[in-house]
C-alpha positions in Angstrom: 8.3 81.8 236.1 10.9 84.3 236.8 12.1 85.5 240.7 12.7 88.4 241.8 13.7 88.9 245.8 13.9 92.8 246.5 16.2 93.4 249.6 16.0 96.1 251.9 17.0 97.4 254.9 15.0 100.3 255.9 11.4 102.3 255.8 12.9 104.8 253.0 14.4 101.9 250.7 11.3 100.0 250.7 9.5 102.9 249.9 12.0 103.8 246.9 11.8 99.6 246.0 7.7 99.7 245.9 8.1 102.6 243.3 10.4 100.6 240.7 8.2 97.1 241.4 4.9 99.0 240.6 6.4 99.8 237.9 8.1 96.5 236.7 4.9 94.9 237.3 2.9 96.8 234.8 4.5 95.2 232.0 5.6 92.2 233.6 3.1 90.3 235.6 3.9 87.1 235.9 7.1 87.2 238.1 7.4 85.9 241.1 8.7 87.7 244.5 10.0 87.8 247.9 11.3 90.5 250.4 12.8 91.7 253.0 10.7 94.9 253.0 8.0 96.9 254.7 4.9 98.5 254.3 5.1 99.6 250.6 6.6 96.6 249.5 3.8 94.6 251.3 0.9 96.6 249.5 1.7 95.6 246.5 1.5 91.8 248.0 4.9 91.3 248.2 5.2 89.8 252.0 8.9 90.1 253.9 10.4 86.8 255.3 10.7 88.7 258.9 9.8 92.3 260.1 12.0 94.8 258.6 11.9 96.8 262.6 14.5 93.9 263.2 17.5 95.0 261.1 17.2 98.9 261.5 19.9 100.2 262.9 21.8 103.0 262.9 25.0 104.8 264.0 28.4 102.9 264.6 28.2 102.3 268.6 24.4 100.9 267.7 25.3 98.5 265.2 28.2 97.4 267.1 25.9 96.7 270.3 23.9 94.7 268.0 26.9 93.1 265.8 25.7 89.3 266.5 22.3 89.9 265.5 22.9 91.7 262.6 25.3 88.6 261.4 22.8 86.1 261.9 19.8 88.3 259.9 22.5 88.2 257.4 22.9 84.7 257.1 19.4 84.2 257.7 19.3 86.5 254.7 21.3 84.7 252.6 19.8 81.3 252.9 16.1 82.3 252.1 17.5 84.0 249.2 19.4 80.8 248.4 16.4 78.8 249.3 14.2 81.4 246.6 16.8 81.1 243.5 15.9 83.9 242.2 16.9 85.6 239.0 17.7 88.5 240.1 18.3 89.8 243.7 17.7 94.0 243.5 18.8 95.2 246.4 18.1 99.1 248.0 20.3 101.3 250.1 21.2 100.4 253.4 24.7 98.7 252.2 26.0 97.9 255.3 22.9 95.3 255.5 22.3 95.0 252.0 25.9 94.3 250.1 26.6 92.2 252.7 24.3 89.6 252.0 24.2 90.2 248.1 28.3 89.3 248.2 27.1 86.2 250.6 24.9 85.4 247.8 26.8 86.0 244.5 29.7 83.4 246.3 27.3 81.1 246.9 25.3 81.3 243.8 26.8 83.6 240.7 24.0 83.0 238.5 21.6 85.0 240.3 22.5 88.5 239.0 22.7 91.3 241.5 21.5 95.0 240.7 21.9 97.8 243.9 19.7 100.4 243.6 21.0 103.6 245.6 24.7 103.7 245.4 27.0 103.7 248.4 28.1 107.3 249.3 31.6 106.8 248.1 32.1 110.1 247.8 31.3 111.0 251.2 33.3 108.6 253.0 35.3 105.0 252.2 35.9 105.4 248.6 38.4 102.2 248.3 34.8 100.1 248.8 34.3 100.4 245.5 37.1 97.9 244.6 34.9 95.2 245.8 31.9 95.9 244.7 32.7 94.8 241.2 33.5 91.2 242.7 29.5 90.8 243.5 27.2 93.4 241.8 26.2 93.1 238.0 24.9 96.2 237.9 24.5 99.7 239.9 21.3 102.4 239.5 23.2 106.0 240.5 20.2 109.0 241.8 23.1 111.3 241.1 24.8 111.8 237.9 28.3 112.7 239.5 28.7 109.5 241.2 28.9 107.5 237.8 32.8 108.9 237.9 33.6 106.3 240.9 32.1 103.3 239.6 33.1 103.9 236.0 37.1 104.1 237.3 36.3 100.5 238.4 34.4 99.0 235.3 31.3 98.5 237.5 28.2 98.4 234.9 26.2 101.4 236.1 23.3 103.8 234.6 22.1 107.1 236.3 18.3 106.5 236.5 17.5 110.1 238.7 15.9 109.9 242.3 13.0 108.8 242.9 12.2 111.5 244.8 12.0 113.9 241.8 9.4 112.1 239.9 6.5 114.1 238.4 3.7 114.6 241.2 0.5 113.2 240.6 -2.6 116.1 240.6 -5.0 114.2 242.8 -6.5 116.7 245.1 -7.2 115.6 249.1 -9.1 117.6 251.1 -7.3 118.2 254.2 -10.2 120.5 255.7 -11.1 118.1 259.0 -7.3 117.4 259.7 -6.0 121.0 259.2 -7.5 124.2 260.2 -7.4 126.5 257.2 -6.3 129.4 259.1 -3.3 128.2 260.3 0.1 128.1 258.6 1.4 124.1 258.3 5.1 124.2 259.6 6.3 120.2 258.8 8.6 118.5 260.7 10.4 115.3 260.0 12.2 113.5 263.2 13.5 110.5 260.9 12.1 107.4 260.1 14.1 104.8 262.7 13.3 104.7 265.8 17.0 105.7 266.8 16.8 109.0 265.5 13.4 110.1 266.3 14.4 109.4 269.8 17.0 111.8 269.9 15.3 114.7 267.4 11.8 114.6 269.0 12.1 116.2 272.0 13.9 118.5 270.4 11.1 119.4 268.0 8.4 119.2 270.9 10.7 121.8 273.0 10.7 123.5 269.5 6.9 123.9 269.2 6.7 125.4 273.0 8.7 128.0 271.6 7.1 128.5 269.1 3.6 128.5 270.2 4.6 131.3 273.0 5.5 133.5 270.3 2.9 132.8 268.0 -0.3 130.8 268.1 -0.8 131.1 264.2 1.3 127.8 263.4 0.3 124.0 262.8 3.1 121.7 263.5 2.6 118.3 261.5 4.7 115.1 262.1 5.2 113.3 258.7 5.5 109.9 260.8 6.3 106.4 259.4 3.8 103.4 260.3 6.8 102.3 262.5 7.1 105.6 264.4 3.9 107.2 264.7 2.9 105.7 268.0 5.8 107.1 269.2 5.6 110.4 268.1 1.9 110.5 269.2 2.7 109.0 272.8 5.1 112.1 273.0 2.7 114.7 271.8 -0.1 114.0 274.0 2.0 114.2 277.3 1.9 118.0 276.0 -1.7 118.3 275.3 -1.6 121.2 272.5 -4.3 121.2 270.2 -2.0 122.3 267.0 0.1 119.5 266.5 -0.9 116.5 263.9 1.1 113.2 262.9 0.5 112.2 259.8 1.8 108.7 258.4 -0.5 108.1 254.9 2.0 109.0 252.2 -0.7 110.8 250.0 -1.8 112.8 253.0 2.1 114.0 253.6 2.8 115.1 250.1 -0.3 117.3 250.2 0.4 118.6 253.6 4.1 119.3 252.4 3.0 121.0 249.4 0.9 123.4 251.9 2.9 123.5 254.1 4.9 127.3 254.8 8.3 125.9 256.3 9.6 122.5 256.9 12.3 121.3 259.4 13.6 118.6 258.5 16.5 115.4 259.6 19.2 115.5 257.3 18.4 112.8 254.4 17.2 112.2 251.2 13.7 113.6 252.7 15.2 116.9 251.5 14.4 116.3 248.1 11.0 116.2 248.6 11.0 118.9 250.3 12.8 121.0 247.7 10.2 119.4 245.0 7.7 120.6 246.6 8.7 124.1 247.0 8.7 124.7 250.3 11.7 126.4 252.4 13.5 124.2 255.1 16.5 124.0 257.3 18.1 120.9 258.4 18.6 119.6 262.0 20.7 116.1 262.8 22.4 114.3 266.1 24.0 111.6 267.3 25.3 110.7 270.2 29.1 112.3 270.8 30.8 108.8 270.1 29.5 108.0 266.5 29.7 112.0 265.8 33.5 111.5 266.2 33.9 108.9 264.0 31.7 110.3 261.3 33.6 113.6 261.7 37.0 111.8 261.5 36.0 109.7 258.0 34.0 112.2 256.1 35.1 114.0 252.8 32.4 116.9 253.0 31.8 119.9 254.5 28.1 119.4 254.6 25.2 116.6 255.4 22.6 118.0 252.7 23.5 116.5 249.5 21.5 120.1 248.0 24.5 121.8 249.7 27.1 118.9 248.8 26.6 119.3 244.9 26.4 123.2 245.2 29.4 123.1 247.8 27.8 126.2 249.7 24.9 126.0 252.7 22.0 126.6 250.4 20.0 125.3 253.1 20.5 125.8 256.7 22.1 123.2 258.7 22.0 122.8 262.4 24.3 119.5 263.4 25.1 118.2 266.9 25.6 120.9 269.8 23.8 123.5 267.0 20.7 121.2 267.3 18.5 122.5 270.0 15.6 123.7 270.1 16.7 127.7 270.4 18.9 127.0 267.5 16.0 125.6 265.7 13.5 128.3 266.5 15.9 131.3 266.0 17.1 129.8 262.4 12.8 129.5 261.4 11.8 132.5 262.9 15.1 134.5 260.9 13.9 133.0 257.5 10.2 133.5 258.3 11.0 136.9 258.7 12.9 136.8 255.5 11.2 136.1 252.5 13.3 137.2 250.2 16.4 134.7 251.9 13.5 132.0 251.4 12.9 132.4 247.5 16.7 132.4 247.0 16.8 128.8 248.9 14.1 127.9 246.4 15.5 129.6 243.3 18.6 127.6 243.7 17.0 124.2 245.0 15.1 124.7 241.6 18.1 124.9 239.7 19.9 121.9 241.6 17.0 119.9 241.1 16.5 120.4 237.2 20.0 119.4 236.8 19.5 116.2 238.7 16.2 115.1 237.9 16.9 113.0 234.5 13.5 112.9 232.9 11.3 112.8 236.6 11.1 108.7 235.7 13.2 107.3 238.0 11.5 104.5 239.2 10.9 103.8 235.2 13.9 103.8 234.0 15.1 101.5 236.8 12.0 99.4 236.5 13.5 99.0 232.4 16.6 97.6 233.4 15.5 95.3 235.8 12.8 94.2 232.9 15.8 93.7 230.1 17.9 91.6 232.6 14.4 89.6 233.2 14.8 89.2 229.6 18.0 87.9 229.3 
């Protein structure tokens, strides 16, 4: 029987990883797996060899905080994988966690062959990574097709398979009529999906509704939540007691509020692309703390955090970073566009466009799925 193990390193790669094993496992039954995953990985029986809450980190100062136990999930890691022998290792995103081990395992082992789904964002920052990447990984899966310029310099076997996030929406209706009331307009929000960052961006949003709702009482404010934050998010809410906020963490129920949903503020990620798929309007809020900001803002090659605004090199969409993310900021940018539709439907017209040009057939997780299936093969 063949192996797969499927590595991972946060909720939104083992979201992306679930899509592509669905997938594999359609044609390809009888393989075996293991994980370092979450929720969607787990549905489809795939169970993690330890809680994926215990490696999710983010920003420099945290990761260095937490440098020893980062280094020993690593080699933790590396000896279940080890211990596995699988066929393939397929790792997701997260390369800071994830090419670590899978170099730890290719030295140890070079006949288990190594495919990274989710390229590193060379082009942002740390290009010269890209060097030793060819030393460990048999194979990259590029979202974007401009990134297959960096790994082709190298002779790093690569395909551009599209983003997930693009894929042709199923048509299943839900009826949202007992969580939403129908006379409301649905403003979403999305305060990250580590614990890190919804720390820092929810009391921002919360400070955002109160503006809001003294202006206006014709919104509802909905939290699309992950299973690991929503009992935060919902512990925050009902120190406020308003009766038109929701969090909502079922991924079918999100899409469809999305896709009702008037306006959507949003933490600058690949979250954005759904949000642009489903036609909605957004601007784009992020913070750190001052420390890691200088860093970033000392090894960055681009002006902007959006990747929507990074391949059109212009602010198609609105982004409020650091000091600019307050809650005033926030509420003057939504109320401006609200009160602009015709600044709205250009955002969309060229999110449209961008999105056509990037979406390579809507069968992402299909096309990766295939090339996972003819190394199986082999």
């Amino acid at each position: 029987m063949k192996k797969i193990f499927i590595l991972t390193g946060e909720p939104s790669g083992d979201k992306l990883a679930s899509k592509v094993i669905s997938k594999l496992k359609i044609d390809n039954p009888n393989i075996k797996y293991s994980c370092v995953g979450g929720t969607h990985l787990n549905s489809l029986g795939i169970k993690s060899i330890f809680d994926l809450k215990e490696i999710t980190y983010i920003g420099f100062t945290s990761v260095l905080f937490n440098i020893l136990k980062i280094k020993k999930k690593i080699n933790y890691t590396v000896e279940e994988i080890i211990k596995f022998d699988p066929d393939i290792l397929f790792s997701v995103d997260s390369p800071d966690f994830t090419l670590r081990v899978a170099e730890k395992v290719k030295s140890i082992n070079p006949n288990i062959k190594t495919i990274h789904y989710v390229a590193p964002q060379v082009w942002v920052w740390r290009e010269g990574r890209v060097k030793n990447f060819k030393k460990f990984l048999d194979h990259i899966l590029l979202l974007f097709n401009f990134e297959k310029k960096y790994f082709d310099k190298e002779n790093i076997k690569n395909t551009f398979v599209g983003h997930p996030l693009l894929e042709t929406a199923d048509n299943v209706k839900t009826d949202l009529s007992n969580l939403i009331d129908n006379n409301k307009k649905i403003i979403s929000l999305f305060a990250g999906s580590r614990s890190s960052e919804t720390g820092i961006l929810l009391p921002i949003l919360i400070d955002f509704i109160k503006l809001m709702n003294k202006k206006s009482k014709e919104y509802n404010f909905v939290f699309h939540a992950t299973d690991q934050n929503k009992n935060l998010i919902k512990d925050e809410i009902k120190k406020i007691n308003y009766n038109n906020i929701d969090v909502i963490s079922n991924e079918k129920i999100k899409s469809h509020i999305l896709s009702k949903s008037i306006f959507a503020v949003a933490k600058s990620g690949t979250v954005s692309l759904e949000i642009c798929q489903a036609k909605v309007p957004s601007i784009i809020i992020y913070k750190m703390n001052f420390l890691n900001y200088l860093i970033v803002k000392m090894l960055v090659k681009v002006k902007y955090a959006n990747i929507i605004n990074i391949i059109n090199n212009e602010e198609v969409i609105p982004e409020l970073i650091q000091n600019e993310c307050n809650p005033k900021e926030i509420f003057n940018s939504v109320v401006y566009l609200l009160k602009n539709p015709e600044l709205m439907k250009k955002q969309m017209n060229i999110c449209q466009k961008t999105i056509s040009d990037i979406r390579n057939n809507g069968l992402s997780s299909s096309n990766a799925a295939n090339i996972i299936a003819d190394y199986i093969k082999n």
